[in-house]
N, C-alpha and C positions, 0 to 999 in steps of 0.2 A: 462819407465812406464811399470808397469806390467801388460798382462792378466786379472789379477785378479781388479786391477782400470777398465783398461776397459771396463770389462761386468759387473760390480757395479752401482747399481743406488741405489742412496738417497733419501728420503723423500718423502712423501704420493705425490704430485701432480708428480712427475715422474711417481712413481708407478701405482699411479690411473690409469695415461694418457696411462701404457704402459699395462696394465691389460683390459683396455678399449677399444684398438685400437689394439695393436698387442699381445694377451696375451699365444699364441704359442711360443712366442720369452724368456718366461720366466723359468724357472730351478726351482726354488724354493724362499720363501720372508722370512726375519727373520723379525719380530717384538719384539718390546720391550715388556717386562716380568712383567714391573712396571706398565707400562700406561694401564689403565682401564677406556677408554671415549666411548662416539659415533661415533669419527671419526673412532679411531682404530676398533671398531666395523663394522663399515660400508665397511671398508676395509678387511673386516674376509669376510663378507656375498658376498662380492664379487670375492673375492679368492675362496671362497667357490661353486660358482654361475661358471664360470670359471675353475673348477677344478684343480686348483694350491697348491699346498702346498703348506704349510709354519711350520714354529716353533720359539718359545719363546725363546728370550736369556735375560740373565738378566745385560749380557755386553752393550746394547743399551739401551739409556736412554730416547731418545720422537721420535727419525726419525725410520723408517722402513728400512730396505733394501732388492735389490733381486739381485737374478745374472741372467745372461739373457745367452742364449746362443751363440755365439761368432758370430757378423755379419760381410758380406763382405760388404766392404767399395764401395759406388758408386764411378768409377773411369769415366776421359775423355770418354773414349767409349761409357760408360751408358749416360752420360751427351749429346753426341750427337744423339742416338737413342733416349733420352726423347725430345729433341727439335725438331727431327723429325720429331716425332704422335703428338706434342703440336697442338693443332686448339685454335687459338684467338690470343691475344695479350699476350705474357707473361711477367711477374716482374720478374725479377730476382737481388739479392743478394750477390754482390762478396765480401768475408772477404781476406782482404791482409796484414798481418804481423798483425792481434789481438791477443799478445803474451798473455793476462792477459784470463784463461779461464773463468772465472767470468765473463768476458767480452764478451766473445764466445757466452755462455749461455743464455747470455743477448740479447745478437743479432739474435739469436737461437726463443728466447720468443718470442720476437718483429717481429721475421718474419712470427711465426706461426698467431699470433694474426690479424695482418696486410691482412694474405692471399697470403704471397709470394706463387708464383709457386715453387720457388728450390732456395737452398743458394750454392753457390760455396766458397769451403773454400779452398784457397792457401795450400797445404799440410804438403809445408817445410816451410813456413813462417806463418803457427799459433798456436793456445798453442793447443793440442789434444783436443780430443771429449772424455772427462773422467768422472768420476763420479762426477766431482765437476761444470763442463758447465752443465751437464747431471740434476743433480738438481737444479742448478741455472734457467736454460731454462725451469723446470718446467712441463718436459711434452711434451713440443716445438718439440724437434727431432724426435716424433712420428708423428707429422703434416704437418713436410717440407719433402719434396726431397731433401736429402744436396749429393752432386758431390765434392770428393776431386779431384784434378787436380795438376801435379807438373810442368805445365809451363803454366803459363799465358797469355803470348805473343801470343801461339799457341791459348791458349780458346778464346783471345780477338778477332784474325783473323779468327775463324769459327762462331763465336757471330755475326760478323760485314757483313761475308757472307749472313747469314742467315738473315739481315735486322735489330738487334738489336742495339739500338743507346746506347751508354755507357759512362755513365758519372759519372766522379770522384767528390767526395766530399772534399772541402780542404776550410780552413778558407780564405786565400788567393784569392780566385774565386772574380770575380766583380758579377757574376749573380747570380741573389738568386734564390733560392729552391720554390720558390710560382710563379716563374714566367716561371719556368720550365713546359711541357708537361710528364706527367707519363701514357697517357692513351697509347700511342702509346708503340710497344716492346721495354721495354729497362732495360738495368742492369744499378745495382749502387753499386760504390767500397768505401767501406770505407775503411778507413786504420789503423794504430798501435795509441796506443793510445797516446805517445809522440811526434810521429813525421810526421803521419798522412801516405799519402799514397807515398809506395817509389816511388821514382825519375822514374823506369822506366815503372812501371806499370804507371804512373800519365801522362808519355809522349804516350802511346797508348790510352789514355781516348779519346772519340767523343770530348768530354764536361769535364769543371769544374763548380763546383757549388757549394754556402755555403749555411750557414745557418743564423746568426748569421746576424744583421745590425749595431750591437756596435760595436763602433770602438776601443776603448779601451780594452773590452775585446770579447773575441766570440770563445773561447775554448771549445766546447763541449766534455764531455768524450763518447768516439766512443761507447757505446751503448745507451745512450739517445738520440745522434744524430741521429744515427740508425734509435730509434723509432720516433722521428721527422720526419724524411724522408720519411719513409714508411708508418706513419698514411696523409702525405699528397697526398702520390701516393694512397693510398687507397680511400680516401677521393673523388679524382677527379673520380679515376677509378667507383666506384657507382655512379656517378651523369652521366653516359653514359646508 
C-alpha cells in the first residue's frame, strides 16, 4: 500500500469530519470541476473558513478528495498511557483479523457513533486504515482513539490487569449479548468476517457471547454485528 492511499481521503463526510475536527492535519482538498451544488458549496465556505486550500480537477466526478499530512500510528505504548489518565468506566473495541477494509470502516463508524472510548486494531491481522475504511467510516477515525498493537496476547494481559473484562463475540456462544453487563470496564473482539475470532485470541477472551437466537441461521456480517453490540453497550451505559 502506497503513502499516497494512506494520507488520501474520499468523500465529503470524511472531509467534512476531518476539516471540522482536526483541520491542521490537512495539505490541501481537490474538488470536482463538474459538480456545481450546495453541498460542494458548503464545503468551499468552509475550506475557506479553515484556511485550506483547495483546487478543481475535472478528473473527479462527485467525491472530493484531500491529502492529509502523514500521521503516527497509536502504538501499545500510547494505548497504555491512555488507559492510565482514563477516569470512569471505559468501552473498548478490539478488531481481530477484519481483513475486508469496508468492513474496518464500518466498525470504525459504529464505534464513533456508539461513543467507544478507543478501537484497538490487531496490526498484522487487519486490512489497513486506507482511503477506502477512511470513507467508508465516514469521518469516524476523527472521533475514536484507534491503538495499533502487534500482539494481542500481551494487550489482553495488561487490559485484564487493569480490571477490564473481555469478551469475544462468536455465533457459537450460549450467552446472549442482552444479558450481558456493558456498564462495567470492558472490551469486545470481533473477529474476520468468515471465520470469526481466531482460535487463540478466542481462548484469552473473559467471556464469549452472541448475538443472534436463530438457530438455523445467526451469521451476522462483523460490522452490523459490531453495530449491534455497541448500540446495546451504549444503550445500557446512558441509563446509569
Amino acid at each position: 500500500m502506497s503513502k499516497k492511499d494512506i494520507n488520501l481521503r474520499i468523500g465529503f463526510h470524511s472531509i467534512e469530519s476531518i476539516v471540522e475536527n482536526t483541520p491542521e492535519i490537512i495539505k490541501k482538498v481537490i474538488l470536482p470541476a463538474k459538480r456545481n451544488d450546495q453541498r460542494l458549496n458548503n464545503l468551499k465556505t468552509s475550506l475557506e473558513k479553515a484556511g485550506i486550500s483547495f483546487e478543481n480537477s475535472s478528473k473527479l466526478k462527485q467525491e472530493p478528495e484531500a491529502y492529509i499530512k502523514e500521521q503516527e500510528e497509536k502504538n501499545f505504548k500510547d494505548l497504555k498511557s491512555y488507559i492510565n489518565a482514563f477516569e470512569g468506566s471505559p468501552l473498548l473495541l478490539i478488531l481481530d483479523n477484519v481483513i475486508d477494509p469496508r468492513n474496518l470502516g464500518a466498525c470504525i463508524r459504529s464505534a464513533a457513533v456508539t461513543g467507544v472510548d478507543a478501537v484497538i486494531i490487531n496490526k498484522h491481522h487487519c486490512a489497513p486504515s486506507n482511503s477506502i475504511s477512511h470513507k467508508v467510516a465516514a469521518g469516524g477515525f476523527e472521533f475514536v482513539n484507534i491503538f495499533h498493537v502487534t500482539n494481542l496476547v500481551n494487550c489482553f494481559k495488561y487490559l485484564k490487569e487493569g480490571g477490564i473484562h473481555i469478551s469475544g463475540l462468536s455465533e457459537h456462544a450460549k450467552e446472549s449479548y442482552t444479558d450481558y453487563n456493558f456498564i462495567d470496564p470492558c472490551a469486545l473482539v470481533m473477529g474476520s468476517e468468515e471465520a470469526g475470532i481466531r482460535k487463540k485470541t478466542l481462548e484469552k477472551c473473559d467471556n464469549v457471547i452472541n448475538l443472534a437466537s436463530n438457530s438455523r441461521f445467526k451469521s451476522f456480517n462483523v460490522s452490523v454485528a459490531t453495530g449491534i453490540i455497541l448500540s446495546e453497550a451504549a444503550r445500557q451505559r446512558n441509563k446509569v
